[in-house]
C-alpha positions in Angstrom: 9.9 3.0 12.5 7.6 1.6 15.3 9.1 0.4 18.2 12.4 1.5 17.6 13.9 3.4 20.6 17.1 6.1 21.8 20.1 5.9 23.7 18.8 9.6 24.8 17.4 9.9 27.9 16.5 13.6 28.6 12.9 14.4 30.2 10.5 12.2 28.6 6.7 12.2 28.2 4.7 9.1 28.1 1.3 8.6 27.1 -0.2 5.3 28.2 -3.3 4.0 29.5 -4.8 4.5 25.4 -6.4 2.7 22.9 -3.7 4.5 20.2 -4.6 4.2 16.6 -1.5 4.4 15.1 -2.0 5.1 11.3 0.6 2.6 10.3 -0.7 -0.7 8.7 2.1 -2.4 10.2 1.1 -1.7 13.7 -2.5 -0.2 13.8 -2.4 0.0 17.2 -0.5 0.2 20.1 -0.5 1.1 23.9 2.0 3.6 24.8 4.1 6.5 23.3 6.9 7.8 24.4 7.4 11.5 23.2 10.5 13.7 23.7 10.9 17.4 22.5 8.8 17.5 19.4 9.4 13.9 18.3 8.3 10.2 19.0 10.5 8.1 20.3 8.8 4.9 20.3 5.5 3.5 20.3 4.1 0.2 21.9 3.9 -1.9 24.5 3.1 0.2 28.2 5.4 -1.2 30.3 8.1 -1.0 27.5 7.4 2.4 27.4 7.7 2.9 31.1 10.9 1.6 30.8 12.0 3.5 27.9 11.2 6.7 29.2 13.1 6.0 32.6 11.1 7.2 36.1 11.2 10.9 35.7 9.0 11.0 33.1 6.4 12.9 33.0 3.3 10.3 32.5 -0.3 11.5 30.7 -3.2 8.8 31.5 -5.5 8.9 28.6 -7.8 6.9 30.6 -8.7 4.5 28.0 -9.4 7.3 25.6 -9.1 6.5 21.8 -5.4 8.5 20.7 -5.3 9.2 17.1 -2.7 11.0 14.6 -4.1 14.9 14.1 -6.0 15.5 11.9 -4.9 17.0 8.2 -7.4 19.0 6.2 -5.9 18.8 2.8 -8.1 21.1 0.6 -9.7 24.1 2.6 -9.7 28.0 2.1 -8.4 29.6 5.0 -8.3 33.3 4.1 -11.6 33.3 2.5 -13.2 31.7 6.3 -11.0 34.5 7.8 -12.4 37.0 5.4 -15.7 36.1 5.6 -16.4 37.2 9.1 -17.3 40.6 7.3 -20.1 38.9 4.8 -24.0 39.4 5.0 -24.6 35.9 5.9 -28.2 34.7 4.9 -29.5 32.4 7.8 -29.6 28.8 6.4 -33.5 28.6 6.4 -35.8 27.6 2.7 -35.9 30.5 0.5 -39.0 30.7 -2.1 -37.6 33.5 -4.5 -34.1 35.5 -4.6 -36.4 38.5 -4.5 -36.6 37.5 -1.0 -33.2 37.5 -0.2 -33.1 40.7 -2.1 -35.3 42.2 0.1 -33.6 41.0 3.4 -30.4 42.4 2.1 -32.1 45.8 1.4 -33.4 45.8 4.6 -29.6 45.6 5.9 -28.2 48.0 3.8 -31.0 50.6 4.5 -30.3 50.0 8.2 -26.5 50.7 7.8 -24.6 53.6 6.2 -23.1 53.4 3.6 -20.2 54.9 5.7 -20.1 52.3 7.6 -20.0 49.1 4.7 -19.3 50.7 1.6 -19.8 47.6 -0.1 -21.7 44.4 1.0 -20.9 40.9 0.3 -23.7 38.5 0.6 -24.0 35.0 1.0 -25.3 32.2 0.3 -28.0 32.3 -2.4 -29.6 28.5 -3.0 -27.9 28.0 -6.0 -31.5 27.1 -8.1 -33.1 30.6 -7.2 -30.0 32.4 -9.5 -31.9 30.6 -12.3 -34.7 31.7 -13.1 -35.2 34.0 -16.3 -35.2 38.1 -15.8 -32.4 37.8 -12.4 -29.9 40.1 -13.8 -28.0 43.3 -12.2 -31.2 45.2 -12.6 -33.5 43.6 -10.6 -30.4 44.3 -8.0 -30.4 47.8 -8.6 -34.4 47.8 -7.6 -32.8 46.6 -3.8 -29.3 48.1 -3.5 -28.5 50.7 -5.9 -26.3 53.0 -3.9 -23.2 51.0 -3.1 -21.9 47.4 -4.8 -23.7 44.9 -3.9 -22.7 41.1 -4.5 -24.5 37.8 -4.0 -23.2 34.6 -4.1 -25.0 31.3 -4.8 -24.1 28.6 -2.0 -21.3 26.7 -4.1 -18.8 30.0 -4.8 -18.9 29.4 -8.4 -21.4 32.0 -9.3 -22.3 35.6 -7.9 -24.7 38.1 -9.3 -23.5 41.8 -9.1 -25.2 45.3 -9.4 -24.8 48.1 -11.9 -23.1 49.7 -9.1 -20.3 47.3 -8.5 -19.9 46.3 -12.5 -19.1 49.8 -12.9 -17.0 50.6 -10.1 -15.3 47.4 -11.5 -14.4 49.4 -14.8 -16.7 46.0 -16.2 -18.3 46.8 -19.5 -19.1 45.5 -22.8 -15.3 46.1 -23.6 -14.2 43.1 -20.9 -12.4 40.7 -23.0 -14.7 37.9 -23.3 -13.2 33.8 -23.1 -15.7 31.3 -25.2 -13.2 29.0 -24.5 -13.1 29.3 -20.2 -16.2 28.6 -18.2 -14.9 31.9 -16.3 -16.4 35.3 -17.7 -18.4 37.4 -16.5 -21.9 37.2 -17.9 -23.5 39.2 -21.3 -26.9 39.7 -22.7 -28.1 39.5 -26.2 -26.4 42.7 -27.0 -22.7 41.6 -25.5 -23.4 44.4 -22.1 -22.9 42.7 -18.8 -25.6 41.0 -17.5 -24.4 40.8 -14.1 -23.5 37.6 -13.5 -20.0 36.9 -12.7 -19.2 32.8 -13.5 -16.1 30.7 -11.9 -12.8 32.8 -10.8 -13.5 35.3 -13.6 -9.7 35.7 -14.9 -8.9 38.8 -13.2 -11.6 39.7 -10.8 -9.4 40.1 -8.0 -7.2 42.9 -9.9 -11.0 44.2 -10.6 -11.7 44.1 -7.2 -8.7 45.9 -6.2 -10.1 48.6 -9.0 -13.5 48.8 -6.8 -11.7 48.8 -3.5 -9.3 52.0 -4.8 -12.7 53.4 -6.8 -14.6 53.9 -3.0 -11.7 54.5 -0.9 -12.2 51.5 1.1 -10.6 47.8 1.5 -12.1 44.8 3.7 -10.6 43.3 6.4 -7.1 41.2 4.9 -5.2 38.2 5.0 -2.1 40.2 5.6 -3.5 40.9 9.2 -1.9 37.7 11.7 -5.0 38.8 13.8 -7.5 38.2 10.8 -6.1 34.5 9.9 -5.7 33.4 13.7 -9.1 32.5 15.1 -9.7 30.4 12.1 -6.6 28.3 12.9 -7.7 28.0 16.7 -10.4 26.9 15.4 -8.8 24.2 13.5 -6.6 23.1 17.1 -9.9 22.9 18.1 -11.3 20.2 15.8 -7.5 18.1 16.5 -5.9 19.7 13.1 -2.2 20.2 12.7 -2.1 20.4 8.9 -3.8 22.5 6.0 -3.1 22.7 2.3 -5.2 26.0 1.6 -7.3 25.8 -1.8 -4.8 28.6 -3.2 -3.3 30.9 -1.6 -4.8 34.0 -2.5 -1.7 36.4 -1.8 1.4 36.6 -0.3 0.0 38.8 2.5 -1.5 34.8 3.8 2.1 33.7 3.8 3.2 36.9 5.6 0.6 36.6 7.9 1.5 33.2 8.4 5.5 33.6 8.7 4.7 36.3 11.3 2.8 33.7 13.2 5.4 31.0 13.3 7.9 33.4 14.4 5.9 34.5 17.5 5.5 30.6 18.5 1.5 31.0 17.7 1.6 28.5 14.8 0.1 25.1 15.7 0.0 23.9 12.0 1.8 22.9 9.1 0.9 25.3 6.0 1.0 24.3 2.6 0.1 26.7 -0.2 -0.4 26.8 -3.5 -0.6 29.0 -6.4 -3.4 29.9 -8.7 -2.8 29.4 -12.0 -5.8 30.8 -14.2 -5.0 29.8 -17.6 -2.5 28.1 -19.4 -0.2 31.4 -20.4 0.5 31.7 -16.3 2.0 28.3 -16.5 5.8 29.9 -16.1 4.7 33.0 -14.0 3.0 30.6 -11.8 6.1 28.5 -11.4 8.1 31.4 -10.9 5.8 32.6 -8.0 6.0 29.4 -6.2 9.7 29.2 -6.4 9.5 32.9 -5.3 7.5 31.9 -2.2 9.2 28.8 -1.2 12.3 30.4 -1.2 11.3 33.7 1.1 8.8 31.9 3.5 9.3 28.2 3.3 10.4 26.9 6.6 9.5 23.9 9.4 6.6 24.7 9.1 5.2 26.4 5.9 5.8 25.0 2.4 4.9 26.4 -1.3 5.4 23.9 -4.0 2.3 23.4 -5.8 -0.1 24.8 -8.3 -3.9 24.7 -7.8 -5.6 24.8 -11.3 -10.0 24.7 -12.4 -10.1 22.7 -15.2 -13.6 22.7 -15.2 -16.6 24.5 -12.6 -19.7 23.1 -11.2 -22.1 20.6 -11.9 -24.8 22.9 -10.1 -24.4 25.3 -12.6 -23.6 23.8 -15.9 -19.7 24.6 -15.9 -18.9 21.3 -15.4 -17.0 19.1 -18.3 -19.1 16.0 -19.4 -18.9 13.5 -21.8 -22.5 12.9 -22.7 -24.5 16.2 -23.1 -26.1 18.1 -20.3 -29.7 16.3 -20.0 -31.4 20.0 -20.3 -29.8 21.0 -23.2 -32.2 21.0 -25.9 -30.2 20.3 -28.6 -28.1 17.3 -27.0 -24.8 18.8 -27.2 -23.7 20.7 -25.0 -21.1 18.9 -23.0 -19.8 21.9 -20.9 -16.5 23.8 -21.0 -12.5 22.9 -20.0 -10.8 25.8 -19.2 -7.4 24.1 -20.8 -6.9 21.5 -23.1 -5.6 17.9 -22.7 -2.6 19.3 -24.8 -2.0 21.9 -22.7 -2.3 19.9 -19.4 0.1 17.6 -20.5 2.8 20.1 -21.0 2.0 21.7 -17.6 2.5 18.7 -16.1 6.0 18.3 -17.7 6.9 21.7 -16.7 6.2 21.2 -13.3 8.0 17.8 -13.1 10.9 19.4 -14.1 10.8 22.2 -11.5 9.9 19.7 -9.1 6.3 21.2 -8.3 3.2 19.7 -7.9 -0.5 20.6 -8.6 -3.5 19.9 -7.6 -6.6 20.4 -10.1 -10.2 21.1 -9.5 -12.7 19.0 -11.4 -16.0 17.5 -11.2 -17.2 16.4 -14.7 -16.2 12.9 -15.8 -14.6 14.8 -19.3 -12.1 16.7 -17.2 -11.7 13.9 -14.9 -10.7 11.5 -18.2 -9.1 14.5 -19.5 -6.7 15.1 -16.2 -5.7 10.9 -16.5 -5.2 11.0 -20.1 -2.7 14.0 -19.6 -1.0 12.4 -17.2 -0.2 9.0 -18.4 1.1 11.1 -21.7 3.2 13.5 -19.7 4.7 10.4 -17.7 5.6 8.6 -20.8 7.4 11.5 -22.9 8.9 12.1 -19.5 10.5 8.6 -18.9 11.4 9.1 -22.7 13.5 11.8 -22.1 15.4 10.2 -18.9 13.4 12.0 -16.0 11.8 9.8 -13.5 7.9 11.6 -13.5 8.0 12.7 -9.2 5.1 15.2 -9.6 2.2 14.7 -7.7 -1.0 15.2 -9.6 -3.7 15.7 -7.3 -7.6 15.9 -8.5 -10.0 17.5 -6.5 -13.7 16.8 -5.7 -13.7 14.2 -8.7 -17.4 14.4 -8.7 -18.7 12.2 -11.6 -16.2 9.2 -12.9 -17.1 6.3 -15.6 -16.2 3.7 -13.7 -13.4 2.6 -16.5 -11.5 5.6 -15.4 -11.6 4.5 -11.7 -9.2 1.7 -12.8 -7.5 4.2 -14.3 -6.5 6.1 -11.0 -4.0 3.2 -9.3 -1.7 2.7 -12.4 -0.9 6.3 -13.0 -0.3 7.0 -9.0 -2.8 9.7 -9.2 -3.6 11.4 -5.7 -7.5 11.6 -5.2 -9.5 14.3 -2.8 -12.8 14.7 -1.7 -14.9 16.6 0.4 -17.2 14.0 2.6 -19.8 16.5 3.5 -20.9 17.1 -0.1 -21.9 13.8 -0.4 -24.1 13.9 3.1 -25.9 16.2 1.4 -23.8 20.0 1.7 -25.6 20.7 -1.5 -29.1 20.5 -2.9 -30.1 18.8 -6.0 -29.1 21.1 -7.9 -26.6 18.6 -10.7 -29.6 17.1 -11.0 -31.1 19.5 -13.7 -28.1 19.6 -16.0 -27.1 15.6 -15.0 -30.1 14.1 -14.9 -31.3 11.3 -12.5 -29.2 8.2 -13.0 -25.9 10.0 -13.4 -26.8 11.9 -10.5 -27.0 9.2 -8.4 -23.3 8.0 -10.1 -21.7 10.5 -7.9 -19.2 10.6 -5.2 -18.5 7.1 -6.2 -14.7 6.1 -4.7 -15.1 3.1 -3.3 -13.5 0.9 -6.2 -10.9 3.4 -6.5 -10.3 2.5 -2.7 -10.2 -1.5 -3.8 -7.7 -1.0 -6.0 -5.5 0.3 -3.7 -6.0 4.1 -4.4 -5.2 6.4 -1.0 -8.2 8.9 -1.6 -7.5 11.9 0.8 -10.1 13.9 2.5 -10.6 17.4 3.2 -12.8 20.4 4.0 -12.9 22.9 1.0 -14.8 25.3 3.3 -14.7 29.1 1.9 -16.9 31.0 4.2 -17.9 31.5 8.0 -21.4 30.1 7.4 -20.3 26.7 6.5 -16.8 26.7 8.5 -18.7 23.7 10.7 -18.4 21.4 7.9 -14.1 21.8 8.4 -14.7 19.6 11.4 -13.2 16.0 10.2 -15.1 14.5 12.5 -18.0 15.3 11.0 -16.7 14.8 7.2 -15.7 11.1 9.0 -19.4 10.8 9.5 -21.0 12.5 6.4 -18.1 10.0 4.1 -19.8 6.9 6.0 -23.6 7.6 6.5 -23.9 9.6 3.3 -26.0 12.0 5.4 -25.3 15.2 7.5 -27.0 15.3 11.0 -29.7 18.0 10.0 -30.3 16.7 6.7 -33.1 14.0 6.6 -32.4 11.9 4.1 -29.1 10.0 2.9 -27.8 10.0 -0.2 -27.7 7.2 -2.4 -26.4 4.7 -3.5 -25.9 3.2 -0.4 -22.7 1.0 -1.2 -20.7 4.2 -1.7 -20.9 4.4 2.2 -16.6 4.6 2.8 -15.5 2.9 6.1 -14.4 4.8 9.1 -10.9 3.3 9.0 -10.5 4.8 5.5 -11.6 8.1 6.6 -9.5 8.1 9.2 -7.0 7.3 7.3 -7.3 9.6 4.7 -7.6 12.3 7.0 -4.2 12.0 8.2 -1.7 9.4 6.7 -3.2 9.5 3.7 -2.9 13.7 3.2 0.0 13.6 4.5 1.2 11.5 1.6 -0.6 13.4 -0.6 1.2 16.6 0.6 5.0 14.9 0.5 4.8 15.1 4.4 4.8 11.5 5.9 8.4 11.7 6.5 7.4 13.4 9.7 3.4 13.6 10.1 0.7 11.9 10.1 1.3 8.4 11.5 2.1 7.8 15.4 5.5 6.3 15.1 8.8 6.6 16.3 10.9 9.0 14.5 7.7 11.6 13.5 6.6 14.3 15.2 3.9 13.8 18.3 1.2 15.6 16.6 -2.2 13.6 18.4 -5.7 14.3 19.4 -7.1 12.3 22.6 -10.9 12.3 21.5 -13.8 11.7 23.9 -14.9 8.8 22.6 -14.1 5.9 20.0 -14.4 6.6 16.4 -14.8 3.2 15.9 -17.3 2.2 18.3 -20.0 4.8 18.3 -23.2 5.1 16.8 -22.4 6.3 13.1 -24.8 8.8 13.3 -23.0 10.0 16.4 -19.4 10.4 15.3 -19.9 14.1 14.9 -20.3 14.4 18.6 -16.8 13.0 19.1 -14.9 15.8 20.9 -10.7 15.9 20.5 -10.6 16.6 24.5 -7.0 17.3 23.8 -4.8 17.9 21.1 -1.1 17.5 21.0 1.2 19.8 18.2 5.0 18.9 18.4 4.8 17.4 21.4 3.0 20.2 23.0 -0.7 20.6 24.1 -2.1 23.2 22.7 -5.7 22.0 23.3 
C-alpha cells in the first residue's frame, strides 16, 4: 500500500521533516506522510508528499523527531487498573514477615471506619511471605477481624482472606471442591477453608457479588465511563491506540466503553474477550461473545475471542510442568491443567466454526506442549471435514518452553505473547523454589521462536494501579532488550535472550495488530490505514538501552487527530 496516492484533494495534513518508522518490511522507513480525515494517503518521499497534498495543506514539522505507528498493548486489564484506585496499596519497599504487612494494614483499617471502607482490598504481598507454615485466615482475624479483609500476593494468582469475608462469601466446607482445577479456594486437614483463595476460583465473582449484597455496599465499577477513563488517558499518554483487555470482566466495561465512543472520548480500539472458566462454559461462552459483538461491536470496539487459564503460576506451584516441581518430595508432582488436551482440542473446533478466537494463559512447558498438541489435532480433523482452520490461537506469557516445542510454534501459525517487564525482573525469584535453578534460568526464552519466523506480540498484562507504570511500551521495549528494569540491579539471565529493539517495536504494533485481526487498518504507517502515530522525543533506536524508558511520545496522533 506504500506510496500509493488519491485523486482526492480535500484539506490535507502532511507530516515531514521525520525519521518515520514505518512498520512495513517493505518500506521501513520513509520521510513524509500525507494524512487526510482519519486515513493515510501516502507515505514517502517529502517533496512527493508536498506535492501530493497540494499547498493548502496543513504542514506538521517533526523536526527530525523519530514518527512511529502507536503503540498496541495486546494483553492488559483495564478495569481491574481502573478499579484498583480504591485498593490498600503496600509501598513497594522489602518486607521481612506478612505479619508486617498485617500490621500496616491494621493500622489502616483502625484509622478508618468501617463506614467509610466496608471492606479493604490489599495489595501486593511478596508472593514468598504467603508461604510460610501457620499464614491462614486466622492469623488475619488477629489484624482485621471486623470487616473482610483481602490480601493479594504481587502476581494476582493468590489472595489470603479472613473469617470475615469467607463467611460473608457464604464460603464453607460445603464449597464444591475441583481436584482437577488449580482454582479452589483453599482447605485444611479437616476440608474447612483455610483462607486462601488460589487462581480465578470458579465463581468468586458471583461470591463476591454475595459479600457486596451481604454489607450493603459495592466498590467503585467498570460500568461508570468516569471510572475507566483516566486509565485510557493514560494509555494516549504512553502513544497507545489499541488494547485487547485480559477479559473483560462484564458487560458494564463494554457499556462504559460504547458510551465513550459515542461522546467522541474514545482514542482507542477495544478488543474484549470473554472468560471462559472451564470447559462446560465452552457454548455459554460463545454465546456471550456473539451476544456482545452483536450489541456493542462497532469502529471501534470488537468481541470475538475467548481468554482461557489453562494452567496458573510458576510462583506458586499452579503451573503445568513436565518434569516434577524440584520441591516436591516425592518427585511427582507435575502441577495441575485446568482442561484437558481433549477438551482443548474440541474448543478450538468449536470456535473455528463460530469464527472466534482465543487467547490462553499459560506458563508451564506441559500446558504450553499441551496448547500445540491441541492445535495441530483440531487443525487436522478440521481440514478433514472441509473447513479451512481461521481461528487464531493465541498463548499467553509462555513462560517455560523445551526448546523442541519452539519449532513447534511456526508450523502450526500459533500467535505468541509476552509481557517484557517480567523478564527485567517484575517478579522475584520466586519459580525458582518449585523450578529449580537451571530451568529457571530456561525462561522467557523467544528468541528462536523469533528465527523461525514467529511474530511474538508484546503487551502489558498490568492489573492494578501499583504496577500501571510497567503498561508503558516504552519501558517493556527496554526491559524485552536489557533483561533488566531501571530500579532493579541486576539483569536477568541468560543474556542471549536479550530481543532486539526492532522486534519490539514491531511487536508492539504490527505485530498485535495481526495478532488481533486488525492490520487491515492499524498498525503499520502506510497508505490506506488509519494515521494512528506517536512523534517520540528521541530515537528508539539510537539511545542508550538503558535509557529507552525515558523516551517520551511528545505527541500522539489517533485517526488522524492529536489527541496528545
Amino acid at each position: 500500500m506504500s506510496g500509493q496516492m488519491s485523486s482526492q484533494m480535500n484539506m490535507k495534513t502532511v507530516i515531514t521533516g521525520a525519521h518515520i518508522w514505518t512498520g512495513n518490511k517493505e518500506m521501513p522507513w520513509c520521510e513524509a506522510l500525507v494524512i487526510e480525515d482519519k486515513d493515510i494517503l501516502y507515505a514517502g518521499e517529502a517533496e512527493a508528499a508536498k506535492r501530493f497534498a497540494g499547498q493548502d495543506a496543513q504542514l506538521v514539522d517533526a523536526a527530525g523527531k523519530m514518527v512511529i505507528p502507536a503503540f498496541i498493548d495486546s494483553h492488559t486489564h483495564l478495569t481491574a487498573v481502573a478499579r484498583s484506585k480504591w485498593y490498600f496499596l503496600l509501598e513497594k519497599r522489602e518486607y521481612q514477615s506478612i505479619e508486617e504487612i498485617l500490621a500496616i494494614i491494621k493500622e489502616y483499617a483502625d484509622n478508618t471506619p468501617v463506614s467509610e471502607r466496608p471492606y479493604i482490598y490489599a495489595c501486593s504481598c511478596p508472593t514468598e511471605l504467603m508461604d510460610r507454615p501457620g499464614i491462614d485466615r486466622h492469623l488475619m482475624d488477629k489484624y482485621v477481624s471486623d470487616r473482610p479483609l483481602l490480601l493479594c500476593d504481587a502476581n494476582f494468582h493468590r489472595a489470603l482472606l479472613n473469617s470475615r469475608m469467607l463467611e460473608l462469601m457464604e464460603i464453607d466446607e460445603n464449597t464444591p471442591y475441583n481436584e482437577n482445577s488449580s482454582a479452589n479456594y483453599g482447605r485444611d486437614e479437616n476440608g474447612v477453608p483455610d483462607g486462601f483463595a488460589y487462581e480465578r476460583v470458579f465463581d468468586f465473582n458471583k461470591d463476591l457479588e454475595t459479600m457486596y449484597e451481604n454489607i450493603g455496599w459495592q466498590p467503585p465499577s467498570e460500568s461508570d465511563p468516569e471510572v475507566v477513563l483516566p486509565v485510557l488517558e493514560d494509555f494516549t499518554s504512553w502513544g497507545v491506540a489499541g488494547i485487547c483487555d485480559g477479559f473483560t470482566e462484564s458487560e458494564g466495561t463494554l457499556q462504559s466503553i460504547k458510551t465513550l465512543e459515542e461522546q467522541g472520548r474514545l482514542y482507542h480500539y477495544y478488543h474484549g474477550m470473554v472468560l471462559m472458566e472451564n470447559f462446560s462454559e465452552l457454548e455459554t461462552a460463545i454465546e456471550t461473545a456473539k451476544k456482545w459483538q452483536a450489541q456493542y461491536g462497532s469502529e471501534h470496539i470488537k468481541v470475538d475471542k475467548v481468554k482461557f487459564f489453562l494452567d496458573g503460576t510458576n510462583e506458586i506451584g499452579t503451573s503445568a510442568v513436565i518434569e516434577p516441581f524440584a520441591n516436591d518430595p516425592e518427585g511427582k508432582d507435575c502441577g495441575t491443567m485446568n482442561m484437558t488436551e481433549d477438551e482443548l482440542k474440541i474448543v478450538f473446533e468449536r470456535l473455528n466454526q463460530e469464527g472466534l478466537h482465543i487467547q490462553i494463559h499459560l506458563v508451564g512447558d506441559r500446558s504450553f506442549r499441551t496448547a500445540l498438541n491441541a492445535a495441530e489435532r483440531a487443525q487436522a480433523s478440521e481440514k478433514a471435514a472441509g473447513r479451512d482452520f481461521t481461528t487464531k490461537v493465541w498463548l499467553a506469557h509462555c513462560e517455560l518452553t523445551k526448546p523442541e516445542d519452539r519449532e513447534r510454534v511456526k508450523p502450526l501459525g500459533i500467535h505468541i505473547n509476552f509481557t517484557p517487564v517480567w523478564a527485567g525482573g517484575a517478579f522475584g525469584d520466586a519459580a525458582k523454589e518449585f523450578l529449580g535453578e537451571e530451568r529457571f534460568r530456561s525462561m522467557y526464552a523467544f528468541n528462536r521462536m523469533i528465527e523461525t519466523g514467529v511474530e511474538v506480540n508484546y503487551s502489558s498484562d498490568v492489573v492494578d494501579v501499583e504496577d500501571f507504570q510497567c503498561a508503558a511500551p516504552l519501558l517493556g521495549i527496554e526491559a524485552g532488550h536489557t533483561r533488566k528494569l531501571p530500579w532493579e540491579a541486576q539483569m536477568r539471565e541468560p543474556v542471549q535472550e536479550r530481543i532486539s529493539r526492532e522486534n519490539l517495536l514491531l511487536g508492539y504494533t504490527i505485530y498485535n495488530a495481526r495478532s488481533l485481526g486488525d492490520d487491515d487498518r492499524i498498525g503499520s504507517l502506510e497508505a490506506g490505514k488509519r494515521a494512528n502515530l506517536c512523534i517520540l522525543s528521541d530515537n528508539l533506536f539510537e539511545v542508550p538501552a538503558e535509557k529507552i524508558h525515558e523516551i517520551k511520545p511528545e505527541r500522539v496522533m489517533f485517526e488522524g487527530k492529536f489527541v496528545r
